[in-house]
C-alpha positions in Angstrom: 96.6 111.5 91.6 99.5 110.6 93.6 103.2 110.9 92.7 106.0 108.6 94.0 109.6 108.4 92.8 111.1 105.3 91.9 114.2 103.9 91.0 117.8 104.9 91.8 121.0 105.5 90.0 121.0 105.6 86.5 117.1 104.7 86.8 114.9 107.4 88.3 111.3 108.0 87.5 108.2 109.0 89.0 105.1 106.9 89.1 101.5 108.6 89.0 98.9 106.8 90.0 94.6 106.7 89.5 92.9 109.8 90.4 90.4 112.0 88.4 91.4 113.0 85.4 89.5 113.4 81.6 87.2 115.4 80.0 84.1 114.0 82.1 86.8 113.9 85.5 85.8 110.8 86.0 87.5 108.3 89.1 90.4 106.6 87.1 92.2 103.4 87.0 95.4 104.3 85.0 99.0 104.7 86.2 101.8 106.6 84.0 105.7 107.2 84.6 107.6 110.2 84.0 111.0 109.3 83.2 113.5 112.4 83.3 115.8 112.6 80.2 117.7 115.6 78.5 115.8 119.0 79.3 112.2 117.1 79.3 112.2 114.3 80.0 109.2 111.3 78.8 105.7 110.0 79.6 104.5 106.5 79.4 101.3 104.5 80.6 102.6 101.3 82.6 99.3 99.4 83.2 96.1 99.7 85.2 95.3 99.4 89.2 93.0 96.6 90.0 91.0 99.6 91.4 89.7 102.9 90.4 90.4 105.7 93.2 91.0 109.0 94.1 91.8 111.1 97.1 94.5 107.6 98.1 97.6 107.5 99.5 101.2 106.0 98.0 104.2 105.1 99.1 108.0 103.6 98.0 108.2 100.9 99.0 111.6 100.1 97.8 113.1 101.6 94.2 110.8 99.2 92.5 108.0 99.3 94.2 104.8 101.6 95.0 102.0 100.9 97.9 98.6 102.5 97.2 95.9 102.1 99.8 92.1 103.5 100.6 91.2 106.5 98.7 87.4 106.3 96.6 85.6 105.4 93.6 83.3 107.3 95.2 82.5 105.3 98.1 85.6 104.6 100.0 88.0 101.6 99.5 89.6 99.2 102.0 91.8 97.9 98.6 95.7 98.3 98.7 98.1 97.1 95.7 101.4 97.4 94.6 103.3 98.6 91.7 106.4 96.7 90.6 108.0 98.2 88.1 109.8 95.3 87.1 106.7 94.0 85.8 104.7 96.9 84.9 101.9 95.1 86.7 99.6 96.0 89.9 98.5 93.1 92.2 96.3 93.5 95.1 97.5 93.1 98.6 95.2 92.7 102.3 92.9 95.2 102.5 92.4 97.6 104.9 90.4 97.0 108.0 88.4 100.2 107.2 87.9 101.6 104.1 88.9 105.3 104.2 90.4 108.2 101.8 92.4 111.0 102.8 95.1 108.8 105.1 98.7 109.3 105.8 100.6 107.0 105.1 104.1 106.7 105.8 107.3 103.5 106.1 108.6 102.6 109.1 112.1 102.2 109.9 112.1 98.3 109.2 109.9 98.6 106.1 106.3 97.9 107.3 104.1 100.9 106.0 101.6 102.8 108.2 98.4 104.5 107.7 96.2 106.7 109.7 93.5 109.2 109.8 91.2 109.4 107.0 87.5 109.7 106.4 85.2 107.3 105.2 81.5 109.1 104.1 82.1 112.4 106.0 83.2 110.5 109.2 87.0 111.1 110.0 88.8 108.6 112.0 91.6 108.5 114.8 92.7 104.8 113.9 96.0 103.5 112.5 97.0 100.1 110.9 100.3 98.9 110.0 101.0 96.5 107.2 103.3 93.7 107.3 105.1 93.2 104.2 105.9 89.8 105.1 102.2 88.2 105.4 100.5 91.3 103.1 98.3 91.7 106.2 97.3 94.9 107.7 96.5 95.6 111.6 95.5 97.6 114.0 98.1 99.9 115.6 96.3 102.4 117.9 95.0 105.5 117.8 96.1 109.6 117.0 95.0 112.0 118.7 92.4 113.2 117.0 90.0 112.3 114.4 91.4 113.0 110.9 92.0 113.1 107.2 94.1 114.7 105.2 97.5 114.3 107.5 100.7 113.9 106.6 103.1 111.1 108.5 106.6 111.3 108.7 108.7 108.8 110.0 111.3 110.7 112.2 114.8 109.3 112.7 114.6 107.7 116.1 112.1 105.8 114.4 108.5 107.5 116.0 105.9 108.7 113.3 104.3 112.0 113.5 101.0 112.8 112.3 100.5 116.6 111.0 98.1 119.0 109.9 95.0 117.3 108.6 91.4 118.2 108.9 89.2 117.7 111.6 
């Protein structure tokens, strides 16, 4: 599953999306939000991604607004889609140049959202893609250092990304 908070002010929730989950764990294709309230706040299931996945990566990218992108159902996806909670709807977005799981994923300071790292069948990569919100297309940005999945980005104030941790 991932988690992503969403909203602002007097609306604040968190969205959790696909994953594995069930008494057979199977790969799911279900998104719920948690919606603080009082001392427990409230669940409820707002619709379902175009595609099953696990081991993906999200992303706000507004208050309304959640990126997925890769993850596996089990083989690995090249799908991304967003969330708009306006609409309580997923819709599918450009897809990957490689499929991959286990990516970071991160927003840059003028909104486009990047992605790096990953593996795709037991084969990590080094390459990163950026997506342009305005055209929904994704593209390649270069290289990390090293081959691998499971890293974290985080977009740093003078605007560079860093890439963390991770497997190799």
């Amino acid at each position: 599953h991932t988690a992503t908070q969403i909203g602002s002010g007097s609306f604040e929730a968190v969205l959790v999306a696909a994953g594995q989950g069930g008494a057979s764990s199977a790969i799911i294709d279900s998104s719920e939000v948690f919606t603080p309230s009082g001392s427990s706040g409230s669940w409820s299931t707002k619709g379902k991604l175009k595609h099953a996945r696990q081991n993906h990566a999200a992303v706000a990218l507004s208050s309304y607004t959640v990126l997925v992108a890769g993850g596996n159902d089990p083989t690995s996806l090249s799908s991304a889609e967003i969330y708009t909670t306006t609409m309580y709807a997923w819709s599918e977005t450009g897809s990957l140049a490689k499929a991959r799981m286990e990516i970071g994923i991160a927003t840059t300071i003028d909104g486009r959202v990047v992605i790096a790292g990953g593996e795709n069948q037991e084969l990590f990569t080094n390459k990163a893609e950026v997506l342009n919100l305005g055209t929904m297309r994704w593209g390649g940005l270069g290289t990390i250092a090293a081959n691998a999945a499971e890293l974290r980005l985080v977009t740093l104030d003078d605007g560079r990304i860093l890439a963390a941790g991770g497997t190799l």
